[in-house]
PDB file of the backbone (N, CA, C, O) and the ligand in Angstrom, with CONECT records:
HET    FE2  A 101       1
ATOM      1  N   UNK A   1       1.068  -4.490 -17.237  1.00  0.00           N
ATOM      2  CA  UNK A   1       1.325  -3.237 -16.526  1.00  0.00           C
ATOM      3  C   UNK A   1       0.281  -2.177 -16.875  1.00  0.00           C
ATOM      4  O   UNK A   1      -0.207  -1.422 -16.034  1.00  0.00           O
ATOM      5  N   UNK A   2      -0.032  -2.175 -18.195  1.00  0.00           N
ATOM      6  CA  UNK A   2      -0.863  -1.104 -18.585  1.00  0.00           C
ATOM      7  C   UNK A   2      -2.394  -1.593 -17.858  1.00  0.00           C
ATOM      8  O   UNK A   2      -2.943  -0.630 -17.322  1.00  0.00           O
ATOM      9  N   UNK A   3      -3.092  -2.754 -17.753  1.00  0.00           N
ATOM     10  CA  UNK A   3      -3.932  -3.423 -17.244  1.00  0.00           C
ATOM     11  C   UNK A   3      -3.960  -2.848 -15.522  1.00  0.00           C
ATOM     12  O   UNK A   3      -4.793  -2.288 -14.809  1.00  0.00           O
ATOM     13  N   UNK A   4      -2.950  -3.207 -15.403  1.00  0.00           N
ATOM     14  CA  UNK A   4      -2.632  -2.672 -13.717  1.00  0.00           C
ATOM     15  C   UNK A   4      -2.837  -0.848 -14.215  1.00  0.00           C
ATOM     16  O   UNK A   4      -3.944  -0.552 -14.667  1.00  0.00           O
ATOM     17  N   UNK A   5      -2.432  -0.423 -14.175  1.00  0.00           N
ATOM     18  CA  UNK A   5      -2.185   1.017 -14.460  1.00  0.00           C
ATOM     19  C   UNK A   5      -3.748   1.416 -14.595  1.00  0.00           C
ATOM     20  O   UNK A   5      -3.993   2.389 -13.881  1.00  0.00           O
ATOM     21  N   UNK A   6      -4.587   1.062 -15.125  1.00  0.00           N
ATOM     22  CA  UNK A   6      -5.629   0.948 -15.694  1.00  0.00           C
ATOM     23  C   UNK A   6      -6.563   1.299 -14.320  1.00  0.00           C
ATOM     24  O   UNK A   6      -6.918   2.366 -13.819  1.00  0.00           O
ATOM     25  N   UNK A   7      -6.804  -0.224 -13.929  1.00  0.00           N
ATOM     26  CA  UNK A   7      -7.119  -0.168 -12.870  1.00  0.00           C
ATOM     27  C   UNK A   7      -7.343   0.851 -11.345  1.00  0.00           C
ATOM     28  O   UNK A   7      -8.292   1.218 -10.653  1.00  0.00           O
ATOM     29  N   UNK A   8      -5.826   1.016 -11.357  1.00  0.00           N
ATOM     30  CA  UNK A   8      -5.337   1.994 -10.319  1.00  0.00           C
ATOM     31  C   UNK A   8      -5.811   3.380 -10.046  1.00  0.00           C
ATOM     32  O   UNK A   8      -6.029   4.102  -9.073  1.00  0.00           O
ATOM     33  N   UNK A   9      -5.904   3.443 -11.984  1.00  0.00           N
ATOM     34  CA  UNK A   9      -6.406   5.181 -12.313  1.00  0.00           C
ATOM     35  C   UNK A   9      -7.972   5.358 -11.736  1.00  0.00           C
ATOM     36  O   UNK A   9      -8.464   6.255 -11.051  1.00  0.00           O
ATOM     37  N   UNK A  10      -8.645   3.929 -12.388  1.00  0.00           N
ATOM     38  CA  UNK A  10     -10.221   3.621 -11.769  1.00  0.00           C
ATOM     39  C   UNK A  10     -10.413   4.341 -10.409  1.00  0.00           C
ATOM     40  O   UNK A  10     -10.976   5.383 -10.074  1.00  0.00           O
ATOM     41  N   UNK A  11      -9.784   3.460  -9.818  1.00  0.00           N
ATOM     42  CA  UNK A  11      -9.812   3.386  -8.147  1.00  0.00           C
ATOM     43  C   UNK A  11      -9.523   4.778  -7.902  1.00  0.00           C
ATOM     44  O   UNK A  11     -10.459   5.368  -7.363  1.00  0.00           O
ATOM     45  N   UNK A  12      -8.501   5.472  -8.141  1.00  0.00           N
ATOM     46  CA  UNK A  12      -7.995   6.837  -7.935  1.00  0.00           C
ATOM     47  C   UNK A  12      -8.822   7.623  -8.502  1.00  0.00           C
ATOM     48  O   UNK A  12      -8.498   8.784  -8.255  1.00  0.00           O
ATOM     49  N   UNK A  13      -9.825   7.552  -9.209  1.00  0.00           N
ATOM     50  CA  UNK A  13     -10.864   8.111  -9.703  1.00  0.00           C
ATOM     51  C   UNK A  13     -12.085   8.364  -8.405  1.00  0.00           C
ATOM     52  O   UNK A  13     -12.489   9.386  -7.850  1.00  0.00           O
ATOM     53  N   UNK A  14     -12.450   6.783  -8.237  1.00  0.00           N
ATOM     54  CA  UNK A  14     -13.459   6.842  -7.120  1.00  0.00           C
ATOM     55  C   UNK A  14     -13.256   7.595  -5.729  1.00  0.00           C
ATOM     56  O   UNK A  14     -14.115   8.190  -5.079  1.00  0.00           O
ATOM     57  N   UNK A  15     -11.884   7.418  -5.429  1.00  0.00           N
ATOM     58  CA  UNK A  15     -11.484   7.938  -4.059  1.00  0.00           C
ATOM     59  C   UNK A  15     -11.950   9.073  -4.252  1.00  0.00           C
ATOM     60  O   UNK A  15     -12.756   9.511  -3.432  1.00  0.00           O
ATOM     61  N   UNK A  16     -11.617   9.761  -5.249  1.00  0.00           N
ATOM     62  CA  UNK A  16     -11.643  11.499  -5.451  1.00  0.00           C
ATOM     63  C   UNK A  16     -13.238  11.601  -5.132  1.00  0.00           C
ATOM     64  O   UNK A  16     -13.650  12.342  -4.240  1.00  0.00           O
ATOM     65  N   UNK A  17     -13.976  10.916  -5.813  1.00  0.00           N
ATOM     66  CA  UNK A  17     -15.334  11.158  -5.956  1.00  0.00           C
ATOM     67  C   UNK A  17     -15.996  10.632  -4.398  1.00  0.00           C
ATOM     68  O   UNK A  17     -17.155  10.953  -4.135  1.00  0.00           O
ATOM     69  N   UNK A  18     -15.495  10.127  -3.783  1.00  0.00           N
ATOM     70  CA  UNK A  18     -15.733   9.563  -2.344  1.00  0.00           C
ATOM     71  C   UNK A  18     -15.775  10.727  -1.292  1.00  0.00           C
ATOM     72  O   UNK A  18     -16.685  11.151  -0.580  1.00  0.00           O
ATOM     73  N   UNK A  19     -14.366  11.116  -1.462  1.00  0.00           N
ATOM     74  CA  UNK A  19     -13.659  12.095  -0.884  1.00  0.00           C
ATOM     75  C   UNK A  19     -14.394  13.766  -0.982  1.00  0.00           C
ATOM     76  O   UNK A  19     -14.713  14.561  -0.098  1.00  0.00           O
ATOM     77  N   UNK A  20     -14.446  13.808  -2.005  1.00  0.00           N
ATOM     78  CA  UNK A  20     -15.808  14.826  -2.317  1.00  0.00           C
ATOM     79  C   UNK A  20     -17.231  14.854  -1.991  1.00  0.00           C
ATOM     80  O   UNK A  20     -17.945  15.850  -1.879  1.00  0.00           O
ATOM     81  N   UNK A  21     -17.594  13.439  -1.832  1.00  0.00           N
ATOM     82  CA  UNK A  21     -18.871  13.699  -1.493  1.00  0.00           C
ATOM     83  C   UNK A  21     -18.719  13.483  -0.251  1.00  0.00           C
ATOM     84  O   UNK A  21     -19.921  13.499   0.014  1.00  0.00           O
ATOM     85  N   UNK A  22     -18.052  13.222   1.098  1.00  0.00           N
ATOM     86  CA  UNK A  22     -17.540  13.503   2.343  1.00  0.00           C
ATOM     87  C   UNK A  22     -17.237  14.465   2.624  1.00  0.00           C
ATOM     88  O   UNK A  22     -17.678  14.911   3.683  1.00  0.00           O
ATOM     89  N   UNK A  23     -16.285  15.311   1.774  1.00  0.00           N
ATOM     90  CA  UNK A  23     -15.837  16.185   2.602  1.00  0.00           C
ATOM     91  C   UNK A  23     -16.742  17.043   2.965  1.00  0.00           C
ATOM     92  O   UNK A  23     -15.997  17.816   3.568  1.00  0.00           O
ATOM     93  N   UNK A  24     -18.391  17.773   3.120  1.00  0.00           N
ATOM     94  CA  UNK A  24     -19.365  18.616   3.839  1.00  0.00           C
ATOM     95  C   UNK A  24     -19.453  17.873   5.119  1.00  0.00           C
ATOM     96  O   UNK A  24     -18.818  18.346   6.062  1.00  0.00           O
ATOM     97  N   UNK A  25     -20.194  16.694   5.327  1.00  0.00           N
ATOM     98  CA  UNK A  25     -20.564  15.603   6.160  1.00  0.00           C
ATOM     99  C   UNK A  25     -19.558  15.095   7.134  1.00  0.00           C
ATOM    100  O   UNK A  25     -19.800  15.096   8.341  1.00  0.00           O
ATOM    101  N   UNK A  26     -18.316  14.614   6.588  1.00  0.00           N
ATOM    102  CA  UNK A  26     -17.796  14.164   7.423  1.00  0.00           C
ATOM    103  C   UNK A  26     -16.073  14.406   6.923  1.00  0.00           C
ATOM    104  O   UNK A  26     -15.450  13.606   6.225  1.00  0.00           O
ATOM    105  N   UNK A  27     -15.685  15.325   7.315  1.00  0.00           N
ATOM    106  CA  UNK A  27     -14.427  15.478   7.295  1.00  0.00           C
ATOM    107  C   UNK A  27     -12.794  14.872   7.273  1.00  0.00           C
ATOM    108  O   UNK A  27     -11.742  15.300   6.799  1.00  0.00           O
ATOM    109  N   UNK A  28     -13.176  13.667   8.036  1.00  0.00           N
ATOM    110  CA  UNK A  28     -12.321  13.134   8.679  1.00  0.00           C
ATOM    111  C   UNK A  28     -12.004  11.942   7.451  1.00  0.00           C
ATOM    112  O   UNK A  28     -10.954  11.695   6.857  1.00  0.00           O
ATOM    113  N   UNK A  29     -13.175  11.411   7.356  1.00  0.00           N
ATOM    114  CA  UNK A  29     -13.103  10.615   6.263  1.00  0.00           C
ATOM    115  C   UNK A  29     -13.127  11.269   4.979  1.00  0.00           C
ATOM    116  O   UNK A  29     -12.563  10.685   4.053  1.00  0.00           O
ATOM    117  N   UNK A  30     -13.632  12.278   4.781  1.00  0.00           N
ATOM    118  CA  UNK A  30     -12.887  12.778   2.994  1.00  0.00           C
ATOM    119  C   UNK A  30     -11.471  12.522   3.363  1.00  0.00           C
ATOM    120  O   UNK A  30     -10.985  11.431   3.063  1.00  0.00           O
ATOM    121  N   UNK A  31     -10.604  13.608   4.116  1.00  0.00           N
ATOM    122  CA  UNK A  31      -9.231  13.081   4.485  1.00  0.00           C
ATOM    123  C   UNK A  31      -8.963  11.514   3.819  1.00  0.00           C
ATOM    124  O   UNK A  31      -8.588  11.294   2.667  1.00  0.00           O
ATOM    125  N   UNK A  32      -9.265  10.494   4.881  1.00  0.00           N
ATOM    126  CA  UNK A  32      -9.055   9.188   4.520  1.00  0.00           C
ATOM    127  C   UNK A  32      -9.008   8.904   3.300  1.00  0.00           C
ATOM    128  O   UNK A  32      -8.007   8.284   2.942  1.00  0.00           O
ATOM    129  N   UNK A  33      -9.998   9.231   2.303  1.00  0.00           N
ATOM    130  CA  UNK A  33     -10.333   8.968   1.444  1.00  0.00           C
ATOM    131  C   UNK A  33      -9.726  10.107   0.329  1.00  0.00           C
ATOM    132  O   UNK A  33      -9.987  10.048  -0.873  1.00  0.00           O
ATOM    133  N   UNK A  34      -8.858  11.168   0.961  1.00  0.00           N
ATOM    134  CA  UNK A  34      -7.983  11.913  -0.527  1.00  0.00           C
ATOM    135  C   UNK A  34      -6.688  11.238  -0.003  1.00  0.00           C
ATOM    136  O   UNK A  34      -5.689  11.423  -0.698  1.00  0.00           O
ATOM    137  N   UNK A  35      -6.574  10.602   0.941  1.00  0.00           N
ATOM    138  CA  UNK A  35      -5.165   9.668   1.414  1.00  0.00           C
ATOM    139  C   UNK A  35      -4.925   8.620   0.345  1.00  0.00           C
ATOM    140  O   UNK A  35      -3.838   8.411  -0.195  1.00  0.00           O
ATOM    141  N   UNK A  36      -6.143   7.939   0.082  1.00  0.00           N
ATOM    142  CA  UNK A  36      -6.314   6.722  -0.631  1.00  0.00           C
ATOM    143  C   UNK A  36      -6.442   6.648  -2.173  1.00  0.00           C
ATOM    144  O   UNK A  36      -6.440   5.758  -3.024  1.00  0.00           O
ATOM    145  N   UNK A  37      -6.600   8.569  -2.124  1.00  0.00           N
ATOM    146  CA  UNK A  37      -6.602   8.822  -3.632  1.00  0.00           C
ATOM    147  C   UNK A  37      -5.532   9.289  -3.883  1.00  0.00           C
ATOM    148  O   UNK A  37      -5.229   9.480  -5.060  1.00  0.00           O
ATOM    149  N   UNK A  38      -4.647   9.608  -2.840  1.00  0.00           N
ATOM    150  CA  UNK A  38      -3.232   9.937  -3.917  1.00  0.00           C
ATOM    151  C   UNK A  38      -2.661   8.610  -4.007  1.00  0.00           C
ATOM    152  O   UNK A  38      -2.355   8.243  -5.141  1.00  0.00           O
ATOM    153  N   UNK A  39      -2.465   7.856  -3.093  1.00  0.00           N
ATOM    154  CA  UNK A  39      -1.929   6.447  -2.969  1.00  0.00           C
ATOM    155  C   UNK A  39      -2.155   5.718  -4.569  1.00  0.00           C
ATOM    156  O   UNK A  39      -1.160   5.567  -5.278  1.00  0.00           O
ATOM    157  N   UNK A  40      -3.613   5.259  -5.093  1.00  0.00           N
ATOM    158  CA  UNK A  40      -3.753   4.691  -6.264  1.00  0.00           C
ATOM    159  C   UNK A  40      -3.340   5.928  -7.661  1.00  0.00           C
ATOM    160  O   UNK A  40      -3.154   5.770  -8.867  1.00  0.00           O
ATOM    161  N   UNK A  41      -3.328   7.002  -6.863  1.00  0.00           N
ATOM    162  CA  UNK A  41      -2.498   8.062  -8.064  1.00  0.00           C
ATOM    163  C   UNK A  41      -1.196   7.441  -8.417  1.00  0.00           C
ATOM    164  O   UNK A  41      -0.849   6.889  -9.461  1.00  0.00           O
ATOM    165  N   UNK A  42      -0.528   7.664  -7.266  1.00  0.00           N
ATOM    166  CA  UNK A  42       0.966   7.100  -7.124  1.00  0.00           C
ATOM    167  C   UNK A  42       1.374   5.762  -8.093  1.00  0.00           C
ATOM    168  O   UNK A  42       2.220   5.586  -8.970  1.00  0.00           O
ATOM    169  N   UNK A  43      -0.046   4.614  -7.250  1.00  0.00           N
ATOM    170  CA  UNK A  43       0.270   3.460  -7.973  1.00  0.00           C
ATOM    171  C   UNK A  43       0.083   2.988  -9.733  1.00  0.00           C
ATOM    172  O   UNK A  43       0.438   2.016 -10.399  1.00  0.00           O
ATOM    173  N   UNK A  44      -0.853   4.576 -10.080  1.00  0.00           N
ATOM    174  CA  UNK A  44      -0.961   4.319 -11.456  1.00  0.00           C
ATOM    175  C   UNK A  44       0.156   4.539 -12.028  1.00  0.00           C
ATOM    176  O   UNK A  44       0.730   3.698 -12.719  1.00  0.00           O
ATOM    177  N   UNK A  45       0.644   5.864 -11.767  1.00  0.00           N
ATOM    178  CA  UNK A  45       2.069   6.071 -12.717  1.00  0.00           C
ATOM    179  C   UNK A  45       3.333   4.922 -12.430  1.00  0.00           C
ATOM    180  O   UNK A  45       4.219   4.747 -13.265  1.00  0.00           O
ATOM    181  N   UNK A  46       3.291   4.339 -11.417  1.00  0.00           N
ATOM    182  CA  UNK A  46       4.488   3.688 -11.458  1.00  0.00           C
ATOM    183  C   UNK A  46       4.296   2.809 -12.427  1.00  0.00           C
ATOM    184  O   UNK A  46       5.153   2.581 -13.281  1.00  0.00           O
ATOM    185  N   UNK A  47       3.048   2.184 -12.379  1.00  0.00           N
ATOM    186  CA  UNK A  47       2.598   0.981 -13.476  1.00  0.00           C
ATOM    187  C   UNK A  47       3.000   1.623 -14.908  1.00  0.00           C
ATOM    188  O   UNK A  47       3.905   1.007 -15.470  1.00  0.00           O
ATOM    189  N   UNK A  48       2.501   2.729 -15.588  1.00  0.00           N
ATOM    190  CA  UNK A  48       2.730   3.162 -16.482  1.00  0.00           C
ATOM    191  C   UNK A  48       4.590   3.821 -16.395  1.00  0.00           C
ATOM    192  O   UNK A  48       4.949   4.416 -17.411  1.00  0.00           O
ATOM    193  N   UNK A  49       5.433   3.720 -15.473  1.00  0.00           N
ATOM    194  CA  UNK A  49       6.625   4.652 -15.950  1.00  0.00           C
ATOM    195  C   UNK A  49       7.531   2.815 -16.013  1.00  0.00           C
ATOM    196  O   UNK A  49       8.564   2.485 -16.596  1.00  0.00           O
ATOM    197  N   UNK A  50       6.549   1.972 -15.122  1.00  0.00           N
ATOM    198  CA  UNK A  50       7.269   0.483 -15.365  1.00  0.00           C
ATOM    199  C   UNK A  50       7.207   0.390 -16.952  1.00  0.00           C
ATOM    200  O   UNK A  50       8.214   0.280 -17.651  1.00  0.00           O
ATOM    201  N   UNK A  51       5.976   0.445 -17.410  1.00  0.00           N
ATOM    202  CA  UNK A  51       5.534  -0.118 -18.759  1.00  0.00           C
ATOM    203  C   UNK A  51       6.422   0.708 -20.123  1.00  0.00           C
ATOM    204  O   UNK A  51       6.715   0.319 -21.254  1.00  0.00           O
ATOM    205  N   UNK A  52       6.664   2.008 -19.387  1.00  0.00           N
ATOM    206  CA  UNK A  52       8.007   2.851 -20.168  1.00  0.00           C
ATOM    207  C   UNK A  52       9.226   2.370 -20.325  1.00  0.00           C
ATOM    208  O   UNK A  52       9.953   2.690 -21.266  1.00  0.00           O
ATOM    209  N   UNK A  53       9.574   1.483 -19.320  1.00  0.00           N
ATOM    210  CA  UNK A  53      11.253   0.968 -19.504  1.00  0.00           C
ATOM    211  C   UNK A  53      11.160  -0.239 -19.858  1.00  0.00           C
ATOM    212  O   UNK A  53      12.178  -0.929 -19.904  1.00  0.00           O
ATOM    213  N   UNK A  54       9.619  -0.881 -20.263  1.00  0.00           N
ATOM    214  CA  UNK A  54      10.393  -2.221 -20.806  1.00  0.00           C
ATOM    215  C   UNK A  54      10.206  -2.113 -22.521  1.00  0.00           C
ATOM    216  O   UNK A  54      10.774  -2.866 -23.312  1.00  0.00           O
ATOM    217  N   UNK A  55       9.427  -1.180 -22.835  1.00  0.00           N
ATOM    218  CA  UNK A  55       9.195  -1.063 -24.337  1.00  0.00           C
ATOM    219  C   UNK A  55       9.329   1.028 -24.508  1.00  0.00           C
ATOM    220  O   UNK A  55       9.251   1.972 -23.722  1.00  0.00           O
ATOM    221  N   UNK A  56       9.593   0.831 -26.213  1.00  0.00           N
ATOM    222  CA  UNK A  56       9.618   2.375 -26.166  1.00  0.00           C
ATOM    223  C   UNK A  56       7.548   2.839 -25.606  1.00  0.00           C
ATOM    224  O   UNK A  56       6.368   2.493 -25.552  1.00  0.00           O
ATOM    225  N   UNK A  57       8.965   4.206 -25.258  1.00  0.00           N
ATOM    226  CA  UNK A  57       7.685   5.042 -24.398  1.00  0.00           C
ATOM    227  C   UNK A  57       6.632   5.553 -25.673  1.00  0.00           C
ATOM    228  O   UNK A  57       6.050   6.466 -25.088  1.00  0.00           O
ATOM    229  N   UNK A  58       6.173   5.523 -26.746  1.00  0.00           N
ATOM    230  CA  UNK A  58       5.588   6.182 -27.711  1.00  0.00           C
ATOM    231  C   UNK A  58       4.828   5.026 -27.897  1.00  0.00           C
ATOM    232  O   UNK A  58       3.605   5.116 -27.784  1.00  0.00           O
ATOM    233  N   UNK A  59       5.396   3.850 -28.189  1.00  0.00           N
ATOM    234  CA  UNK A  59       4.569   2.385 -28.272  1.00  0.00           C
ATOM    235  C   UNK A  59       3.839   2.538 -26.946  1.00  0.00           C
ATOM    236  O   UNK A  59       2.649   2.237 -27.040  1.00  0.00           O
ATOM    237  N   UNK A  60       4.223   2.919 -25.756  1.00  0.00           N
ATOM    238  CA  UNK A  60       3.554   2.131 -24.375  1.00  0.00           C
ATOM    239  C   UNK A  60       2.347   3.164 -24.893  1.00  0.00           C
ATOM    240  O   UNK A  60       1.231   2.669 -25.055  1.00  0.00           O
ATOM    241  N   UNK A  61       2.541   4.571 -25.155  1.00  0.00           N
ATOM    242  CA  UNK A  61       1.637   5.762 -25.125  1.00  0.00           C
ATOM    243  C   UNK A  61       0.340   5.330 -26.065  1.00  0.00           C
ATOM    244  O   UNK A  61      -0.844   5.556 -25.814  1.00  0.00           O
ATOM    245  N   UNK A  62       0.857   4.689 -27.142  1.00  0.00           N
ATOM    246  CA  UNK A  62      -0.433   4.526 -27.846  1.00  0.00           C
ATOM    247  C   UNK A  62      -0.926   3.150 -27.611  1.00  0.00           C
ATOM    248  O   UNK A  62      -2.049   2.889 -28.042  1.00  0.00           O
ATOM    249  N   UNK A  63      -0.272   2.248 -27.005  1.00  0.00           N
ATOM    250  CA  UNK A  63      -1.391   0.972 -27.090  1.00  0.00           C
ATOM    251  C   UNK A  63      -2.203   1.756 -25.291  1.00  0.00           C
ATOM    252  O   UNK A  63      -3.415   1.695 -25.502  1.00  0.00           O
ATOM    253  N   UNK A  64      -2.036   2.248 -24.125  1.00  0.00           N
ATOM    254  CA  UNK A  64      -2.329   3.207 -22.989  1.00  0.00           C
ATOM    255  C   UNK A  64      -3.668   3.753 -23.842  1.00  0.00           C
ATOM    256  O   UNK A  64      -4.795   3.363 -23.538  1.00  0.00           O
ATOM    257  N   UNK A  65      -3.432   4.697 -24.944  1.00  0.00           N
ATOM    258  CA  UNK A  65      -4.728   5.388 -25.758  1.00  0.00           C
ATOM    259  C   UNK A  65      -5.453   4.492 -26.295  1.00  0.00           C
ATOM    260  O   UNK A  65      -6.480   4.884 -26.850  1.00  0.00           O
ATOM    261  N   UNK A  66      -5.197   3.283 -26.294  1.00  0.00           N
ATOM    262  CA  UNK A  66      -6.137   2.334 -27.642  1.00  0.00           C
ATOM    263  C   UNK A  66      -7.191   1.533 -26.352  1.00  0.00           C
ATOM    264  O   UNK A  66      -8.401   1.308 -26.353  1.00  0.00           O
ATOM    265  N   UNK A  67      -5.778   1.160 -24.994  1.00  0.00           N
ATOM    266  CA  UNK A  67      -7.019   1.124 -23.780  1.00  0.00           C
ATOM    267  C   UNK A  67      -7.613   1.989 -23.387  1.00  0.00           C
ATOM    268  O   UNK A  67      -8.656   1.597 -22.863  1.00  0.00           O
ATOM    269  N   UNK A  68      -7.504   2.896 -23.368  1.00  0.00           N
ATOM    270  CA  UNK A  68      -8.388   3.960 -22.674  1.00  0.00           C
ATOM    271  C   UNK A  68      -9.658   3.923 -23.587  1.00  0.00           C
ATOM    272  O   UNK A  68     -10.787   3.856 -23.101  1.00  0.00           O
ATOM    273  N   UNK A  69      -9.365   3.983 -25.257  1.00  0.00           N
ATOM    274  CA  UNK A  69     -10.762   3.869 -26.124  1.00  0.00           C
ATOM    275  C   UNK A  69     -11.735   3.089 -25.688  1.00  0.00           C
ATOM    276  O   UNK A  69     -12.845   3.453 -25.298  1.00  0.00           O
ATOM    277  N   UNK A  70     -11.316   2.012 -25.755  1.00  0.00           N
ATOM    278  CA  UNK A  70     -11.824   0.497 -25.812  1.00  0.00           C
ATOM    279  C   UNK A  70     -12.512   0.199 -24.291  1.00  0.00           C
ATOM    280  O   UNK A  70     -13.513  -0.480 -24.059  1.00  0.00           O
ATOM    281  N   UNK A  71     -11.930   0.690 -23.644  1.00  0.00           N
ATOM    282  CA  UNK A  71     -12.746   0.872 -21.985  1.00  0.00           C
ATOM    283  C   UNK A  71     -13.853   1.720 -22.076  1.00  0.00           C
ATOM    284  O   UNK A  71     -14.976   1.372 -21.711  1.00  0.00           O
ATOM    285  N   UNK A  72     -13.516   3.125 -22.677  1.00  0.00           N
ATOM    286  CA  UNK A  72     -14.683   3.530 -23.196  1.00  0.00           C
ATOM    287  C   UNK A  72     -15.860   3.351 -24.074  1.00  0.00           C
ATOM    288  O   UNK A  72     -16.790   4.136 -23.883  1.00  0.00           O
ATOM    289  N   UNK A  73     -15.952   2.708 -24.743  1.00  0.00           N
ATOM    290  CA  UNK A  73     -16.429   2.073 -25.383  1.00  0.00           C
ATOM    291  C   UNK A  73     -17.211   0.537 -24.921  1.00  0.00           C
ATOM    292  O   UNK A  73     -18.221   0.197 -25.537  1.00  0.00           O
ATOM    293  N   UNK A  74     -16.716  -0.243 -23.919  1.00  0.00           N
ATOM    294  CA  UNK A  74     -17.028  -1.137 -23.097  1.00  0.00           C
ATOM    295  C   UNK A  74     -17.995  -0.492 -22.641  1.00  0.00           C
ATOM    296  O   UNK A  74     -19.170  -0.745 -22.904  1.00  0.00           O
ATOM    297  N   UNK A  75     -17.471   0.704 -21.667  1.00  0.00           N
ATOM    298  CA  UNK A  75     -18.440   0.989 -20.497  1.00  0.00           C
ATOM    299  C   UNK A  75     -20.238   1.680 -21.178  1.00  0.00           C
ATOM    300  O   UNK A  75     -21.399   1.566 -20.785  1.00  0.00           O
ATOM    301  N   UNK A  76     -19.472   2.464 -22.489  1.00  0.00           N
ATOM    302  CA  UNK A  76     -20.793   3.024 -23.091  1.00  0.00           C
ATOM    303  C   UNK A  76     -21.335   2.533 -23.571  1.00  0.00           C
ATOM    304  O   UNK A  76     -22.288   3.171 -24.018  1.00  0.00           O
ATOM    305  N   UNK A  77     -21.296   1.189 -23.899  1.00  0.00           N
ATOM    306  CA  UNK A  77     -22.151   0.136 -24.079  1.00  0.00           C
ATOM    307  C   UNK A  77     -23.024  -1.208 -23.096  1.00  0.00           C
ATOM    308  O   UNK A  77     -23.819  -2.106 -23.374  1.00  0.00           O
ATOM    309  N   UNK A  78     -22.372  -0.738 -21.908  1.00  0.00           N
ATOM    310  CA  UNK A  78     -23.534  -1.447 -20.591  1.00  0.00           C
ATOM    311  C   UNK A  78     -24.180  -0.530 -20.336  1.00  0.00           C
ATOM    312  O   UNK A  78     -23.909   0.671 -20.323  1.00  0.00           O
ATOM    313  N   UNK A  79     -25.689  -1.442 -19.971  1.00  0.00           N
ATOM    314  CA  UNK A  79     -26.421  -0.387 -19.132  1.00  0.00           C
ATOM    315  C   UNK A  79     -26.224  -0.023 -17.893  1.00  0.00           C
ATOM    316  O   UNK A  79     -25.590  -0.811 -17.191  1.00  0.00           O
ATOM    317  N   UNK A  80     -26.696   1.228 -17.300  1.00  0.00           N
ATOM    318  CA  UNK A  80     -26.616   2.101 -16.356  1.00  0.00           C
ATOM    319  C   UNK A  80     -26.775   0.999 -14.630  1.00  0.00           C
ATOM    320  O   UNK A  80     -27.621   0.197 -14.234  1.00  0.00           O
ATOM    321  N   UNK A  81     -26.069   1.294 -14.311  1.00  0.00           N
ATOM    322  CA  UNK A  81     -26.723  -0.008 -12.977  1.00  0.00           C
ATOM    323  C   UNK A  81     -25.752  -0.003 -12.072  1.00  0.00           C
ATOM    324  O   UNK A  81     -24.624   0.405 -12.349  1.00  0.00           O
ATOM    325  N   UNK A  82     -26.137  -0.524 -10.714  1.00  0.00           N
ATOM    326  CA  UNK A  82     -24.885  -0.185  -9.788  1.00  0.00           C
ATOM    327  C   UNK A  82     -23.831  -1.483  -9.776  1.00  0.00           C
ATOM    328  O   UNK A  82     -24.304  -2.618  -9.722  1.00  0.00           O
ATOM    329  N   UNK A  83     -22.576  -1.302  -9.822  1.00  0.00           N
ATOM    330  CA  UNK A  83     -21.908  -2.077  -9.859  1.00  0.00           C
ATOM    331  C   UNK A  83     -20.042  -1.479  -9.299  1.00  0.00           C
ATOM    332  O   UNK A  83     -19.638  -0.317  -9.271  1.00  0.00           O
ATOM    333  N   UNK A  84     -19.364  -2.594  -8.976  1.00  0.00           N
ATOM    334  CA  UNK A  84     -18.407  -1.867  -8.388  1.00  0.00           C
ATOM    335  C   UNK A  84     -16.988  -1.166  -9.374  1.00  0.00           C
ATOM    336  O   UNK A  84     -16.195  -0.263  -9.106  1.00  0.00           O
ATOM    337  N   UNK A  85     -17.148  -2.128 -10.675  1.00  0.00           N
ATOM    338  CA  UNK A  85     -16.455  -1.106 -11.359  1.00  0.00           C
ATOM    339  C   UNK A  85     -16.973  -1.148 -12.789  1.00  0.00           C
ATOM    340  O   UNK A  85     -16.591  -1.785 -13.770  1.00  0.00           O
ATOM    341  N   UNK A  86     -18.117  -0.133 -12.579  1.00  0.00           N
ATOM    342  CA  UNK A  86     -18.990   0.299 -13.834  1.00  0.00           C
ATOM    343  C   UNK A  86     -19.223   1.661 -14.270  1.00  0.00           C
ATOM    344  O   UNK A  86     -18.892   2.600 -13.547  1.00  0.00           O
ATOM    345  N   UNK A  87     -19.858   1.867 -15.587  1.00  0.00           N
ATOM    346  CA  UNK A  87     -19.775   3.290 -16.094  1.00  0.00           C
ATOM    347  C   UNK A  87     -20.238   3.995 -15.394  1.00  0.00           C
ATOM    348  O   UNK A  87     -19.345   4.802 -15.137  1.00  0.00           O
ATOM    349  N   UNK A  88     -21.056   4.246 -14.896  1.00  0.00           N
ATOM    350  CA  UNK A  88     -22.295   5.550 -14.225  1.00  0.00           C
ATOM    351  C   UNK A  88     -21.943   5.144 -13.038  1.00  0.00           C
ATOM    352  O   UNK A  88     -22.446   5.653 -12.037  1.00  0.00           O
TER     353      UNK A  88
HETATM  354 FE   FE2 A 101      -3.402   0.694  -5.769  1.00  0.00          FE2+
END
């Protein structure tokens, strides 16, 4: 769940950043694209309020922080390059 959750936040990340760099240019599609960013918003927390009811919520909270490190840490250690779910 936290893996999923993970993910979701990614994606809900990019939309935003999609959505922003549309919205001057083309309007219609930032729209589309803050549609698609609340959607993987949505789908992150459910993943994380799932991952709350099957273990205590303080356990889910810190192994959630130990991924978030460790992703960081992944990503700041590849180099810079285009890829679809990479640091830069
Ligand atoms: Fe999603």
């Amino acid at each position: 769940l936290l893996v999923a959750a993970l993910i979701e936040v990614r994606s809900c990340e990019r939309f935003g950043v999609l959505a922003a760099a549309a919205s001057e240019d083309d309007p219609e599609l930032a729209e589309f694209y803050r549609g698609l960013f609340a959607s993987e918003f949505g789908h992150y927390h459910v993943f994380l309020k799932l991952a709350a009811k099957i273990d205590d919520e303080q356990r889910v909270e810190a192994r959630w922080q130990e991924m978030l490190a460790a992703e960081a840490k992944i990503i700041s250690e590849e180099p810079v390059g285009p890829r679809i779910h990479s640091g830069w």
